[in-house]
N, C-alpha and C positions, 0 to 999 in steps of 0.2 A: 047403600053404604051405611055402614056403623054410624050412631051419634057420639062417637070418643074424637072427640076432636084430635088433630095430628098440627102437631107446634111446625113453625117454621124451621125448625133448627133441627127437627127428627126427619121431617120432609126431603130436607136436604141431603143428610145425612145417608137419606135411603139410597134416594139417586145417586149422589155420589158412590156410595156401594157399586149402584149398577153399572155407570158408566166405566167406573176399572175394570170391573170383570168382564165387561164384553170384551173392551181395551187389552187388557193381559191376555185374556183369552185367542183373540185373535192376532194382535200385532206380536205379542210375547210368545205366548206360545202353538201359535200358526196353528190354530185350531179352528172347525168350520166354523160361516158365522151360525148354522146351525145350531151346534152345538153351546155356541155361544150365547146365545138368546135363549135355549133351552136351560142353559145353567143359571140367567139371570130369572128367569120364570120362577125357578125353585126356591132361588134367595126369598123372591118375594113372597113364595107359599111358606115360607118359615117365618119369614116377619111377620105376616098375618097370622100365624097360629102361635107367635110371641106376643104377638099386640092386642091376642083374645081378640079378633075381629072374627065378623060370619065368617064363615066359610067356603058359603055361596057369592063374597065379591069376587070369588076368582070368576067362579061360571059366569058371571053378568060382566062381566070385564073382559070375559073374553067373548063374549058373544055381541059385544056394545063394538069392539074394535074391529072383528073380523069385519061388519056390515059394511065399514066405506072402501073395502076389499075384493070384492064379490065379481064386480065388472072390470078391475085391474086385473084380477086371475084369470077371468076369461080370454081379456085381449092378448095376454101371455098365450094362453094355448092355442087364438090363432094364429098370435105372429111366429109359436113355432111352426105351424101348416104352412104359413104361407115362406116361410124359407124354402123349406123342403121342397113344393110342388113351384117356387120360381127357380131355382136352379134346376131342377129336373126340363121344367119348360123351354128352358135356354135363357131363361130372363136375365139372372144375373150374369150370367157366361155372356152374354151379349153386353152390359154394360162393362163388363170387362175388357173386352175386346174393342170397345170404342172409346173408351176411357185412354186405353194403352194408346191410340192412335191421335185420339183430342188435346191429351195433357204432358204439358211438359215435363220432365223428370226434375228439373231445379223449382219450379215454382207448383209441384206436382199439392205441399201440404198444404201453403195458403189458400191453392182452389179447391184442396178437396173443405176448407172450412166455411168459404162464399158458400159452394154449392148448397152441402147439408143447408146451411143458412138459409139459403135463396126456396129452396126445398119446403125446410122445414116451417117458414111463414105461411106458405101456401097450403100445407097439410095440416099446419097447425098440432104434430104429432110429433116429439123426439124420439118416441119408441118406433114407429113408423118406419119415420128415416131410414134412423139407424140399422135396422132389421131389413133393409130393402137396401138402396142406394149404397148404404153405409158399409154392406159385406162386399157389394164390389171394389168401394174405396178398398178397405181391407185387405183384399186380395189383389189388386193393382201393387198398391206398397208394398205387400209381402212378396209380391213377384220381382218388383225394383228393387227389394233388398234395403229396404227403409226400414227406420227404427218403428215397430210396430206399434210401441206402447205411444209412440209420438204421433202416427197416425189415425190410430184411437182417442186421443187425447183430441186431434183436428175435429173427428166425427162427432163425438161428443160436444165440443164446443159447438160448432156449428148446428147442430140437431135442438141444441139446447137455448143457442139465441132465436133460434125460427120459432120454437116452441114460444120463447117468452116475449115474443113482438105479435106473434099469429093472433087474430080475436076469433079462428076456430078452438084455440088450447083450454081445453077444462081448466087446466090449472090457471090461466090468464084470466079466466070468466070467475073462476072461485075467487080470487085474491081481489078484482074488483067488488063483487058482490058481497063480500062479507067485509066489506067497513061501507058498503054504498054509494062505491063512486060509478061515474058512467065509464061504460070498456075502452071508449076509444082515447076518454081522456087520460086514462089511466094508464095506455100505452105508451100517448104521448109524453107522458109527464117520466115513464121510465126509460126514456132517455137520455137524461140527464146520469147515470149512471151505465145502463146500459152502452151506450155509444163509444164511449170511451174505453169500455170493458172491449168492446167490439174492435175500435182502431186499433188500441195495444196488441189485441189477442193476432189477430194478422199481421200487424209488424214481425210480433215474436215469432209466428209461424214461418212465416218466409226466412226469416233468419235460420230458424231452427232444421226445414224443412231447405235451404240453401247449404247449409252445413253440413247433411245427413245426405247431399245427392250421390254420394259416390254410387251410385247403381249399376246389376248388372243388366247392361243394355241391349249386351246378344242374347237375352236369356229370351226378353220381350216375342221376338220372333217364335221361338220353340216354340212358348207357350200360348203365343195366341193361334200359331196351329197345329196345337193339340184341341184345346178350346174350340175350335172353326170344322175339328176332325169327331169328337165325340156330343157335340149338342149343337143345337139349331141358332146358327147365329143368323140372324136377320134383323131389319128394320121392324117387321113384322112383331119382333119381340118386346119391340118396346109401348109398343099399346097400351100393357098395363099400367106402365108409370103414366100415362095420358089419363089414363081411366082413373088412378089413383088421384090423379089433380083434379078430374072433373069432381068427383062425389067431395072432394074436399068446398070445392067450389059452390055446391049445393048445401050444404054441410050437411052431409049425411052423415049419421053417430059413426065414431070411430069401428065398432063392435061389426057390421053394417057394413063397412066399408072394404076391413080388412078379411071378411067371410064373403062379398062378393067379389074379390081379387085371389081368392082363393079359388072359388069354382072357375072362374076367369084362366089362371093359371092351369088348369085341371083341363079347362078344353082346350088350350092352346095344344097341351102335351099331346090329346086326344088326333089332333089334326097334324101334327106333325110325326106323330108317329101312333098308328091306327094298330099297331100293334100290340101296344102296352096296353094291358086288361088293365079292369076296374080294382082288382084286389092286389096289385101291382102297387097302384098311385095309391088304395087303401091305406098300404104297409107305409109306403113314403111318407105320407099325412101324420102319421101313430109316430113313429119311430125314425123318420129322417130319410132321408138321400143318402144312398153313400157314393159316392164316384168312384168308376173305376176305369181311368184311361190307363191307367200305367203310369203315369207320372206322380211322383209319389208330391212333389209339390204341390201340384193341383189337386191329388183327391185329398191329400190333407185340407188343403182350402174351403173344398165344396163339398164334402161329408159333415154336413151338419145338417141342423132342423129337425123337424117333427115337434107333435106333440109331448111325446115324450122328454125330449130334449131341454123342454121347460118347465118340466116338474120341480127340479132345484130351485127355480126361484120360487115357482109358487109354494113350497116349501115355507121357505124362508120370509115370503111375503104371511104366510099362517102363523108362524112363529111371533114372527115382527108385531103384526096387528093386536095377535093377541096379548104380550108384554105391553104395547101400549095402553090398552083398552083398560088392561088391569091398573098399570100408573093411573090413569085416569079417572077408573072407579075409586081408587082409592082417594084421590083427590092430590096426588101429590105435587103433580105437575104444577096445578092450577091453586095450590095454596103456594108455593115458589113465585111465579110469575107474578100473580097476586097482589104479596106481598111487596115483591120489588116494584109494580106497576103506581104505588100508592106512596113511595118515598122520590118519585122523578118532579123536577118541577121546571123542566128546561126541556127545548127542542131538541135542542145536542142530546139528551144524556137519556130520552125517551124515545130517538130513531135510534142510538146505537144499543141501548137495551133490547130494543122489541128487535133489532137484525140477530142480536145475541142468542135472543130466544127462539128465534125462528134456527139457529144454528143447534142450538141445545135440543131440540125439541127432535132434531134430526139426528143426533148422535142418540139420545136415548129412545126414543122409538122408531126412528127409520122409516117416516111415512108421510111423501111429500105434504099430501093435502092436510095433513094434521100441521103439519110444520108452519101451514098460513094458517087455519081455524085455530088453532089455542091461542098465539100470542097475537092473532087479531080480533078475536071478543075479550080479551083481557087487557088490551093497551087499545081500544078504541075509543071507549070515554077520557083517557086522559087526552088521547090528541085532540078529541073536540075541546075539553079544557082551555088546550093553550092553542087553541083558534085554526088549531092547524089542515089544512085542506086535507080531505079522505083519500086523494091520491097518495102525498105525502107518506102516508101508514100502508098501502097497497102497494106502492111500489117495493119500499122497505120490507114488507112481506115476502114479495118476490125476491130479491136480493140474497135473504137470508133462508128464506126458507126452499122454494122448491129449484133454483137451480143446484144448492148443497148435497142434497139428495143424492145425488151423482157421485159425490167425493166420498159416502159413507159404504164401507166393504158389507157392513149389514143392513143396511138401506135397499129397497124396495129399486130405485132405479139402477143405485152400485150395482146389486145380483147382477140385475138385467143384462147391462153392459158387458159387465165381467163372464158371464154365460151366456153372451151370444158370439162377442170376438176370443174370448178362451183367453183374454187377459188380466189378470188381477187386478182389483179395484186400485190399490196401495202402488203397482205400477205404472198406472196411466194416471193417475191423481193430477201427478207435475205437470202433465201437461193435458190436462183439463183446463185450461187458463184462463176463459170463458169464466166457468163456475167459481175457478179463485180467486178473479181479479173484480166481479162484481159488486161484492161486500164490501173491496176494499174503495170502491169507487162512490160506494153508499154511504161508509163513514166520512172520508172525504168532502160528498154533501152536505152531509151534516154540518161539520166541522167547520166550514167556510160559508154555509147558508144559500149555495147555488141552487135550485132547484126545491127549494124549502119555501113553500107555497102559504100563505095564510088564508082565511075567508074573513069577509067581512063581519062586524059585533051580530050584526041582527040575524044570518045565517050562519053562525059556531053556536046557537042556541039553539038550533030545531034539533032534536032528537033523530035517530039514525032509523029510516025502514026495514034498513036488516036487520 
């Protein structure tokens, strides 16, 4: 990085730049987020050749940010494989099919939000879930004639509280470790926010998902046999999600997990139908599934996956990182937070700053795990300051940072979502409610001091091991 120092008030000024343009770009003028982050790249390759800086911070800025990217990209491109060769298997077709028989049509979105939940603690994965489980909910309620973007909005929530309770979640092990609390404490302690995120979110569902039953109910029958007529419904199908809990169970790396539920899926189909060659399931793997029963409802449902199919996000996931990487080289982010870190001198006004930033950090670069590492080594020594337990900053980390992610149309999880169920970020947001109602339950804390922890004089003096 240049030695020309950057004032707080130019710092600002940048970002601000950036976060309109993505904003107009995409909200305004419904442009990809693509292209959106591509445009915000070049503003800042113009600032830099205004502000006579190297040249080469863009190169090191982008190659500093791609790095904590690397293995998100990958588990993208198995979790498009393992779409593809679990619908082909019958996998998903089978959780369909019992689904339609297990769950009620009035109380069909509250349970589809337990499940992911119940799920997702045990996987410790939101992407997981969702990309499994998640497209059979999907297609259960698009079969019921439920509001879609509300049923994505359930999978989400749910996917995303199991994520942020699970102590297999990266992102639950990053947000303790980077202020140095212990994991389990720091699960417990986000509950005090979490919990009530969680009660609300399922009231509102059942209300929401009580209000939206009008379904069609003779439709159920057709479709579950055509589904019992074109792919292998069996018990037998449901193995993988067993196998999928046991390696959770083990904790074996996400990467690891979801590539041997892939060969998993790969021999199922093998045994169930010995006919299908190798460059068969090849093509499926690369390029998707397509279904063709004839029902145009169904193969629209189940004509998804592949590797291929997840290149848009990881797209946008190179984009992302990279604009990050460059704010970051440039120092702009972390002279912002900085700055503001250094004029807080209250509980209140240092939880609702650093959830701020953890909020901010996610609209202008779109990446979960930055959205807890910036504004938790920048607001970590002030909480030791004012005595405040490392939970405390950990939890508020989580709050603001990685379930947000979700709600961002050019964020790293938003893609995901939005390009695995084919719903727009902006229209399943609402009922995201999980992710919207956690902040609001963190300021809250703040505000009234419930769950606002202190340590003792002689341990708020030891310095932090992370």
């Amino acid at each position: 990085m240049s030695e020309k120092k950057i004032s707080l008030l130019e710092a600002s000024i940048v970002l601000i730049v950036i976060i309109l343009s993505i904003s107009v770009s995409v909200i305004g003028l419904k442009l990809s987020p693509n292209i959106s982050i591509l445009l915000a790249i070049s503003l800042i390759m113009i600032y830099v050749i205004a502000r006579r800086l190297p040249l080469n911070v863009i190169n090191k800025g982008i190659e500093k940010g791609l790095q904590p990217g690397i293995i998100p990209i990958f588990i993208f491109l198995l979790v498009g494989a393992l779409i593809s060769v679990w619908i082909q298997a019958g996998i998903i077709p089978t959780l369909m099919v019992v689904g339609f028989k297990l769950l009620s049509v009035k109380w069909f979105v509250p349970s589809v939000f337990l499940v992911c939940a119940i799920v997702g603690s045990a996987v410790g994965s939101a992407f997981t879930v969702m990309s499994t489980i998640g497209i059979a909910f999907f297609g259960i309620g698009a079969t019921l004639g439920l509001n879609e973007a509300l049923v994505v909005g359930a999978i989400v929530s749910g996917s995303v509280f199991g994520d942020k309770m699970s102590p297999l979640s990266e992102s639950t092990n990053l947000a303790s470790a980077i202020v140095g609390a212990d994991l389990f404490k720091h699960i417990k302690h986000m509950m005090w926010s979490t919990l009530p995120a969680f009660v609300v979110s399922l009231i509102a569902f059942a209300i929401l998902g009580f209000n939206d039953s009008q379904a069609d109910l003779g439709n159920i029958k057709e479709v579950s046999a055509v589904l019992e007529s074109h792919f292998n419904i069996s018990l037998m199908s449901l193995l993988p999600i067993l196998f999928m809990l046991f390696c959770a169970w083990k904790k074996i790396p996400a990467v690891i997990t979801i590539l041997l539920n892939v060969l998993l899926g790969i021999v199922m189909t093998l045994i169930h139908n010995p006919a299908v060659g190798f460059k068969t399931i090849a093509k499926v793997v690369e390029t998707g599934f397509v279904s063709q029963t004839g029902d145009q409802q169904i193969d629209a449902l189940l004509t998804r996956g592949g590797i291929n199919s997840m290149m848009p996000t990881v797209l946008l996931i190179i984009l992302t990182l990279s604009l990050g990487g460059i704010l970051m080289e440039l120092g702009l982010v972390s002279t912002v937070i900085g700055a503001i870190a250094n004029k807080l001198n209250s509980a209140k006004s240092l939880i609702i700053v650093t959830l701020l930033s953890g909020i901010g950090v996610n609209l202008f670069i779109g990446e979960q795990f930055l959205s807890v590492i910036l504004p938790g080594n920048a607001f970590k020594g002030e909480f030791q300051k004012l005595r405040l337990d490392p939970v405390v900053l950990s939890r508020t980390l989580e709050d603001g940072g990685t379930v947000i992610n979700y709600l961002i149309p050019w964020g790293i999880a938003g893609s995901f979502v939005a390009n695995t169920f084919g719903v727009p970020t902006l229209v399943y947001l609402p009922f995201a409610l999980f992710s919207l109602l956690s902040p609001v339950f963190s300021v809250i804390s703040a505000l009234t001091g419930l769950g606002v922890d202190y340590l003792p004089e002689e341990k708020a003096s030891e310095p932090s091991t992370i």
